[in-house]
N, CA, C and O of each residue as an XYZ file, in Angstrom:
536
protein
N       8.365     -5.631     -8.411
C       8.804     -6.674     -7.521
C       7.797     -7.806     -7.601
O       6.597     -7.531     -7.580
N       8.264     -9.223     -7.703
C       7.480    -10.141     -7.947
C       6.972    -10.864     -6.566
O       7.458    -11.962     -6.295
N       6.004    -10.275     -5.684
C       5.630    -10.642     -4.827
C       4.824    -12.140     -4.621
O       3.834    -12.382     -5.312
N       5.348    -13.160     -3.577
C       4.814    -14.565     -4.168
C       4.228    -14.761     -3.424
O       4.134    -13.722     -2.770
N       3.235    -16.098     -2.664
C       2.647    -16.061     -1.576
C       3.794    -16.549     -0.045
O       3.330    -16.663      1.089
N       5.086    -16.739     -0.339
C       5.995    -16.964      0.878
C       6.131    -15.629      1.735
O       6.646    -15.409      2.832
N       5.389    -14.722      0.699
C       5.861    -13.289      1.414
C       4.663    -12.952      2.240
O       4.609    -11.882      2.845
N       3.701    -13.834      2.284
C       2.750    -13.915      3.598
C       2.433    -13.990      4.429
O       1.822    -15.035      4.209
N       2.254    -13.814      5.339
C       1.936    -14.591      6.855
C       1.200    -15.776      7.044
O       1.298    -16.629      7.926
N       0.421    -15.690      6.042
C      -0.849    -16.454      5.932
C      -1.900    -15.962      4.466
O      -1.699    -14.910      3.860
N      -2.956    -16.910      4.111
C      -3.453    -16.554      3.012
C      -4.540    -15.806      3.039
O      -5.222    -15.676      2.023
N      -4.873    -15.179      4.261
C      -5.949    -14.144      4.787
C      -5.997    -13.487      4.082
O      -4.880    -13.101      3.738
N      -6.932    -12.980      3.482
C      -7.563    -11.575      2.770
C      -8.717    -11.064      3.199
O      -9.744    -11.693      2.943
N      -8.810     -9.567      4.089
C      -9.474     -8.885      4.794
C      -9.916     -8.110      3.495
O      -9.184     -7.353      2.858
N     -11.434     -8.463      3.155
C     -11.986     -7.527      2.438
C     -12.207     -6.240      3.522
O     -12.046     -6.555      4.701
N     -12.547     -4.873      3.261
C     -12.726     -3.695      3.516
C     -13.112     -2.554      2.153
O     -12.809     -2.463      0.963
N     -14.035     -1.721      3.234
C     -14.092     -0.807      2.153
C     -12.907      0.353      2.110
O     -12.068      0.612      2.972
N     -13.110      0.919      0.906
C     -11.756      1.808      0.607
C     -12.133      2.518      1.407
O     -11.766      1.960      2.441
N     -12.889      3.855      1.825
C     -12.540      4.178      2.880
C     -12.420      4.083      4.168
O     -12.441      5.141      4.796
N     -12.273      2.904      4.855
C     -11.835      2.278      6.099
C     -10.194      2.302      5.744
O      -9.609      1.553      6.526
N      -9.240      2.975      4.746
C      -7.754      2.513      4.638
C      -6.907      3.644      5.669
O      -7.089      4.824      5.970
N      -6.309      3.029      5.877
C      -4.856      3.732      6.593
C      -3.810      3.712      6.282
O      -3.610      2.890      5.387
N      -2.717      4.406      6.689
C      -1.759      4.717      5.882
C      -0.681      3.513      6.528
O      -0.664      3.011      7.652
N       0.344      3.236      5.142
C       1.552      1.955      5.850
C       0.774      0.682      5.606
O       1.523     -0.292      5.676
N      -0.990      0.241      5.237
C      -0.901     -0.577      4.777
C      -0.536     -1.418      3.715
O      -0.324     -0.796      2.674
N      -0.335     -3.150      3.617
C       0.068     -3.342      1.709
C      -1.557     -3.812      1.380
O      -2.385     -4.339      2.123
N      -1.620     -3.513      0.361
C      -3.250     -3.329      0.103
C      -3.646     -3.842     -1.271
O      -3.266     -3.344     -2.330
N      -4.235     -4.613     -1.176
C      -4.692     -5.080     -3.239
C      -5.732     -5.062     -3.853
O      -6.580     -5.916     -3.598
N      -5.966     -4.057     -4.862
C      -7.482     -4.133     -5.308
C      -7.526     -4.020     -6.539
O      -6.499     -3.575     -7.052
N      -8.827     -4.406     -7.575
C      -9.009     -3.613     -8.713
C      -9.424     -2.157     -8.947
O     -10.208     -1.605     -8.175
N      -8.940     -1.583     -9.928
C      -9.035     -0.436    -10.050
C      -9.534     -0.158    -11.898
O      -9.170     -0.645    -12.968
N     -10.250      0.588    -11.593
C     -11.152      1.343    -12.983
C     -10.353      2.192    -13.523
O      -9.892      2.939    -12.660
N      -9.910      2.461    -14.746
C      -8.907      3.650    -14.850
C      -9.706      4.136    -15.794
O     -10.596      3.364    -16.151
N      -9.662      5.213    -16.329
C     -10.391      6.100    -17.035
C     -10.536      5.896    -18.515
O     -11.588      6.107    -19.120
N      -9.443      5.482    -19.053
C      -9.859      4.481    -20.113
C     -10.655      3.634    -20.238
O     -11.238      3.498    -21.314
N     -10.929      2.743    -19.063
C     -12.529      1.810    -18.940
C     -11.972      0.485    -18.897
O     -12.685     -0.478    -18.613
N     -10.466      0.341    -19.217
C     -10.044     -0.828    -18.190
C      -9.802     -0.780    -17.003
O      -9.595      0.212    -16.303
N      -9.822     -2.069    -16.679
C      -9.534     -2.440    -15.008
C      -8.027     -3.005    -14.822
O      -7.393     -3.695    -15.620
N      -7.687     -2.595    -13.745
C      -5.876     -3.733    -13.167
C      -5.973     -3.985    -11.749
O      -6.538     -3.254    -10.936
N      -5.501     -4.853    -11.560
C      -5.336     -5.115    -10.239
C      -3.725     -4.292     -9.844
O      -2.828     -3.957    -10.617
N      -3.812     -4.165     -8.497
C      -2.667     -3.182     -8.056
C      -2.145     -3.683     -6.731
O      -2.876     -4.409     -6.057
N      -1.455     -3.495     -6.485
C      -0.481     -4.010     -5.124
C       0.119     -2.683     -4.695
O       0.960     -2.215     -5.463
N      -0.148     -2.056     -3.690
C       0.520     -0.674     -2.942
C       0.861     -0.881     -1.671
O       0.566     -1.807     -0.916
N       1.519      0.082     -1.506
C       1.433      0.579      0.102
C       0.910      1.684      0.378
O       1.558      2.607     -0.115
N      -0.054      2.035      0.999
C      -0.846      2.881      1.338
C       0.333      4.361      2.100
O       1.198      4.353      2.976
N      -0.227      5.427      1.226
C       1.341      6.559      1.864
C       0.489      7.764      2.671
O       0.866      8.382      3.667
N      -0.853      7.916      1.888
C      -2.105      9.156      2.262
C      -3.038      8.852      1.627
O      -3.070      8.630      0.417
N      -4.303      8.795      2.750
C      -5.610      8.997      2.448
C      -6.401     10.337      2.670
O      -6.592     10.888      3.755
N      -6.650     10.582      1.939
C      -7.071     12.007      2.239
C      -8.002     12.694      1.036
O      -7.434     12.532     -0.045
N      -8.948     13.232      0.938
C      -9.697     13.079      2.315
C     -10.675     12.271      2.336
O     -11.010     11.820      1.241
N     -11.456     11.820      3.577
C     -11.691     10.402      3.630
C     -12.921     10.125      2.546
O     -14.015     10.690      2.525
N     -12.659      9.577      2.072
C     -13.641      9.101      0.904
C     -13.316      9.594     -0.813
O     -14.072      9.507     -1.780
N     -11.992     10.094     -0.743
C     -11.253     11.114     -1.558
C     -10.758      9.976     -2.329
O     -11.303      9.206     -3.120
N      -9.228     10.120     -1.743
C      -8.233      9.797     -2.480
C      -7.160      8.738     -2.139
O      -6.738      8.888     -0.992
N      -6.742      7.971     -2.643
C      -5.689      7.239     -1.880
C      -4.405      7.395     -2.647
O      -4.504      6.930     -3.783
N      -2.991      8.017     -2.308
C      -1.836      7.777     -2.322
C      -1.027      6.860     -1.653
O      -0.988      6.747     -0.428
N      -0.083      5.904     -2.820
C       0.903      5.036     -2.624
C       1.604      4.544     -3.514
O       1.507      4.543     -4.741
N       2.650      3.930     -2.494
C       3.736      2.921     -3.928
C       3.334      1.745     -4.446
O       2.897      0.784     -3.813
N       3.485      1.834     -5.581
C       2.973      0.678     -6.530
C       4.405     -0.374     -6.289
O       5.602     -0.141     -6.456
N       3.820     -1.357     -5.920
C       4.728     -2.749     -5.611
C       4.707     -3.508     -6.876
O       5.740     -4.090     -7.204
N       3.752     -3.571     -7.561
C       3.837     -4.064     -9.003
C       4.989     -4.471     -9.454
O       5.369     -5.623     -9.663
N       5.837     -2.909     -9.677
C       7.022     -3.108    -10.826
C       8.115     -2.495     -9.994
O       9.121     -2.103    -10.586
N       8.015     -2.344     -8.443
C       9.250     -1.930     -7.377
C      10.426     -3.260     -7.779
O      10.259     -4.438     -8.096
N      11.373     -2.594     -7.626
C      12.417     -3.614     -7.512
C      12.411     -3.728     -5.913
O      11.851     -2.855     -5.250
N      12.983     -4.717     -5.364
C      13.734     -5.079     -4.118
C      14.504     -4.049     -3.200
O      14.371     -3.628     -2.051
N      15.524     -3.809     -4.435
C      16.464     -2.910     -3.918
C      15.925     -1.632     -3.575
O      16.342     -1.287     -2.470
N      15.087     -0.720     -4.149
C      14.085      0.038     -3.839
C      13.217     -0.110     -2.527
O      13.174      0.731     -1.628
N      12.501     -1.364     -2.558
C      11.632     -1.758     -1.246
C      12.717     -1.868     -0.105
O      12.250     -1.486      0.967
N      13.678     -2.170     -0.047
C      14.240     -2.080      0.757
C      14.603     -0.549      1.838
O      14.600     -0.413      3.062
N      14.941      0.588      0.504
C      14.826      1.854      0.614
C      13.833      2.189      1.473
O      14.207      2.981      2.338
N      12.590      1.829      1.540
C      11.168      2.228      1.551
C      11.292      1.680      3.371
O      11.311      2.504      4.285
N      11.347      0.523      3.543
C      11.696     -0.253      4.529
C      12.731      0.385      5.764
O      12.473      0.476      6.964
N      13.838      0.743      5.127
C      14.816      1.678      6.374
C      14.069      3.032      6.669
O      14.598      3.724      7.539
N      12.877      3.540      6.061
C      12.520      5.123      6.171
C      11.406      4.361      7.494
O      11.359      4.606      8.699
N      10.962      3.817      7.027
C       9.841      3.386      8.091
C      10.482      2.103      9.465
O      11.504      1.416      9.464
N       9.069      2.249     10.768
C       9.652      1.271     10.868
C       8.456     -0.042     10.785
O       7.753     -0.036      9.775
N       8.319     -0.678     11.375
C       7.041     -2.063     11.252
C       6.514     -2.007     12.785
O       7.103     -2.080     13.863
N       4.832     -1.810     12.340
C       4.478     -1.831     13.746
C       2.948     -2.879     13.382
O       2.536     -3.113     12.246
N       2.417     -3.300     14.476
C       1.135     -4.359     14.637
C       0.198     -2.798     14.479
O       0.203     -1.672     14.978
N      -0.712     -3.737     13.245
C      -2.226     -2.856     13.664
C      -3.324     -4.158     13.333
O      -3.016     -5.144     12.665
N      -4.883     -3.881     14.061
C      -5.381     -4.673     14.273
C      -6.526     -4.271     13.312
O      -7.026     -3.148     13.379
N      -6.934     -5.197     12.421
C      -8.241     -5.092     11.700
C      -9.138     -6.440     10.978
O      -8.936     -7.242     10.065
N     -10.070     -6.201     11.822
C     -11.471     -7.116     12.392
C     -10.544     -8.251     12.858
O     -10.092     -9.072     12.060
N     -10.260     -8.272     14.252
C      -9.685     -9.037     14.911
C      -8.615     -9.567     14.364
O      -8.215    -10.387     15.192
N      -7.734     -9.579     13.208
C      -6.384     -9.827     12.940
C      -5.073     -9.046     13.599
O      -5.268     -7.868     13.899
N      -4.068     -9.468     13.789
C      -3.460     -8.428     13.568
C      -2.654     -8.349     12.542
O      -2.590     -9.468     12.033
N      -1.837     -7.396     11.834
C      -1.184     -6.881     10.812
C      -0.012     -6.548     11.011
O       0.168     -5.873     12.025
N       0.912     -6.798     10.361
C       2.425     -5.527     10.413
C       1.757     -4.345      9.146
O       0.876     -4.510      8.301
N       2.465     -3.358      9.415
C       2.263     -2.246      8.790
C       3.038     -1.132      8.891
O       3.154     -0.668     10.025
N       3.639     -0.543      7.933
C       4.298      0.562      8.402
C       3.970      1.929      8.896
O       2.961      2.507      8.492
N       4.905      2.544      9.878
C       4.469      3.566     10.610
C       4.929      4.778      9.715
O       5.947      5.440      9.920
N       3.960      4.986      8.617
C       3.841      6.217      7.703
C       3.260      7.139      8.291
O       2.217      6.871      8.886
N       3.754      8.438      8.290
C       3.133      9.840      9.116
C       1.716      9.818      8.337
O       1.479      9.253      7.269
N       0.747     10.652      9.223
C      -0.167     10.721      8.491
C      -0.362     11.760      7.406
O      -1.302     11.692      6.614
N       0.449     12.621      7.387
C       0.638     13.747      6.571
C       1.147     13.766      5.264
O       2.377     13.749      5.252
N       0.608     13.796      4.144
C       1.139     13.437      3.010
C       1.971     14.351      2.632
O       2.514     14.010      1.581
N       2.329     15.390      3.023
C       3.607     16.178      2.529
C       4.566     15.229      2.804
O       5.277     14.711      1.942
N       4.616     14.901      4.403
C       5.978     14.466      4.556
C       6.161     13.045      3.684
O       7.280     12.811      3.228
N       5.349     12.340      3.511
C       5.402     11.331      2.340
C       5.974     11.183      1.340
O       6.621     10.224      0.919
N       5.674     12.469      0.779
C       5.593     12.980     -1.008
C       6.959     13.171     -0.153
O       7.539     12.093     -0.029
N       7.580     14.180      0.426
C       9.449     14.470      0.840
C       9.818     13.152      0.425
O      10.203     13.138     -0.745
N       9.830     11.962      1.036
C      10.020     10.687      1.434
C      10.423     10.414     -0.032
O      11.542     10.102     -0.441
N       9.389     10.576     -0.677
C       9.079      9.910     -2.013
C      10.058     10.742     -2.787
O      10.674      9.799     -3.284
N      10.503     11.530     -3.136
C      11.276     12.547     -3.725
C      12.597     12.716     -3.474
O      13.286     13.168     -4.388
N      13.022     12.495     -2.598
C      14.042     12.262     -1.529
C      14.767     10.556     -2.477
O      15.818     10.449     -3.109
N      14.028      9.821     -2.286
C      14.333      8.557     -2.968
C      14.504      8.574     -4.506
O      15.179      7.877     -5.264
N      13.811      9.428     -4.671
C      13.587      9.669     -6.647
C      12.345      8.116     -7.018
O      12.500      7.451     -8.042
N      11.451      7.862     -6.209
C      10.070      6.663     -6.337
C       9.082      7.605     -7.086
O       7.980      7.111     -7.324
N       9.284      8.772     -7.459
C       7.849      9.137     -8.068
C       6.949      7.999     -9.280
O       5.747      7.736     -9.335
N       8.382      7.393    -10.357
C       7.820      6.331    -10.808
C       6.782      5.385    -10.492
O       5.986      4.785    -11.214
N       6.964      5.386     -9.288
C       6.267      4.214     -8.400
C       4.935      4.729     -7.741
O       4.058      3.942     -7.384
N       4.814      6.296     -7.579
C       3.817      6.997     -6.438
C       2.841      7.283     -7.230
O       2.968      7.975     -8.240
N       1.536      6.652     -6.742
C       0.058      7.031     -7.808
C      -0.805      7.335     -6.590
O      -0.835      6.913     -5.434
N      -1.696      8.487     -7.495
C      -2.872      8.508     -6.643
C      -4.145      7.952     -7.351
O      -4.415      8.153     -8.534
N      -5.094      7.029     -6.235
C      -5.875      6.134     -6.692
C      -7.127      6.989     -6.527
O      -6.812      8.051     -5.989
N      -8.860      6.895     -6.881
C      -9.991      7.438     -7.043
C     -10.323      6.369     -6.306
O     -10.181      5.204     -6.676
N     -10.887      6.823     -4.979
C     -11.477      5.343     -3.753
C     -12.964      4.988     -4.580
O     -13.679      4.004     -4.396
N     -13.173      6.098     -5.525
C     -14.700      5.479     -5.608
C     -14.599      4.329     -7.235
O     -15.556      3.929     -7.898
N     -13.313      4.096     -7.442
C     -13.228      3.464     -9.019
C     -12.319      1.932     -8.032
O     -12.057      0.826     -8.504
N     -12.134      2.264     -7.097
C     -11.371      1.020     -6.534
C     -12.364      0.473     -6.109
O     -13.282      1.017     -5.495
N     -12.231     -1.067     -6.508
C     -13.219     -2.383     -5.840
C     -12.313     -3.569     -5.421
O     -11.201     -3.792     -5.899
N     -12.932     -4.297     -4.469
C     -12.104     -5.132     -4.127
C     -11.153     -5.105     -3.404
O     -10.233     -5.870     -3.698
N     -10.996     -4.196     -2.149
C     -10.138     -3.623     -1.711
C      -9.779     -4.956     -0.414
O     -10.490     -5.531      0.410
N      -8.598     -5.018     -0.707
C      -8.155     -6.442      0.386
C      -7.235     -6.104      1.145
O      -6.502     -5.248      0.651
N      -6.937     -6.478      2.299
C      -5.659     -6.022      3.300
C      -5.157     -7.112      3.526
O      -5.772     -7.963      4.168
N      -3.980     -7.308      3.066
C      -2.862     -8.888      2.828
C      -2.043     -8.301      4.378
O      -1.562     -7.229      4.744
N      -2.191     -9.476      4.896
C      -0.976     -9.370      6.068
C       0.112    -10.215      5.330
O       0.239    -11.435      5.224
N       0.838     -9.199      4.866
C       2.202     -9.627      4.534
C       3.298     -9.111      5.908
O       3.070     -8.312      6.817
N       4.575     -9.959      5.597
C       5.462    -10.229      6.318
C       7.203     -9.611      5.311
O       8.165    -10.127      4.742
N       6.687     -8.292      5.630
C       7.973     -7.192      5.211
C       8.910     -7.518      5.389
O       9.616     -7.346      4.396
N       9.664     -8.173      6.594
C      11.240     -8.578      6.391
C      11.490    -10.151      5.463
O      12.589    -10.705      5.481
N      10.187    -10.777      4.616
C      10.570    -11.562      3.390
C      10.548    -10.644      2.312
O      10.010    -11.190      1.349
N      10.758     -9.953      2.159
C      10.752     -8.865      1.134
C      12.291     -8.212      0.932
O      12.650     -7.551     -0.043
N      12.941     -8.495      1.866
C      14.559     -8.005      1.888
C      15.115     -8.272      1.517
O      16.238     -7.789      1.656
């Protein structure tokens, strides 16, 4: 999905460290992959666990619409607050089973990666605005 900056709220970017993440955020960072290149990534945060571990989510990258939309009716949009902003974010259980159901259920495994918090840099929290995404 070709995410542009209209799908913003604003052009805020909340640096944070990876493990300060929660689940239901949209989140953008570089990432180290084991080959020894780097990519930048666009997710939604699905499970962190455990803290300083691991991060699971959907890659927004190459989501179609019609998909995000999918993703969108499972959840619903709630305010969370970080360093005095507030955020929409989705209300993802914290439990990554029920996630991975979620995810399987849809047939998104394409889309579902788990990230290494200690190879992720740059970790940014975009207050995006989910119903421009529909």
């Amino acid at each position: 999905m070709i995410i542009t900056p209209l799908n913003f709220e604003n052009t805020l970017k909340i640096t944070i460290n990876p493990r300060r993440l929660t689940e239901g955020l949209f989140v953008e960072f570089n990432y180290k992959k084991r080959d020894g290149t780097a990519s930048q990534y666009d997710i939604i945060t699905l499970d962190v666990f455990p803290p300083g571990g691991y991060v699971w989510g959907l890659k927004m990258n190459d989501m179609t619409k019609v998909d995000f939309r999918k993703v969108l009716n499972k959840f619903d949009v709630e305010i969370h607050e970080e360093k005095g902003n507030e955020i929409q974010k989705l209300d993802v259980p914290e439990k990554g089973k029920q996630s991975y159901t979620m995810v399987q259920k849809l047939k998104f495994e394409k889309y579902y990666r788990k990230f290494i918090m200690s190879e992720m840099s740059l970790v940014r929290i975009r207050p995006i605005n989910f119903n421009s995404l529909i």
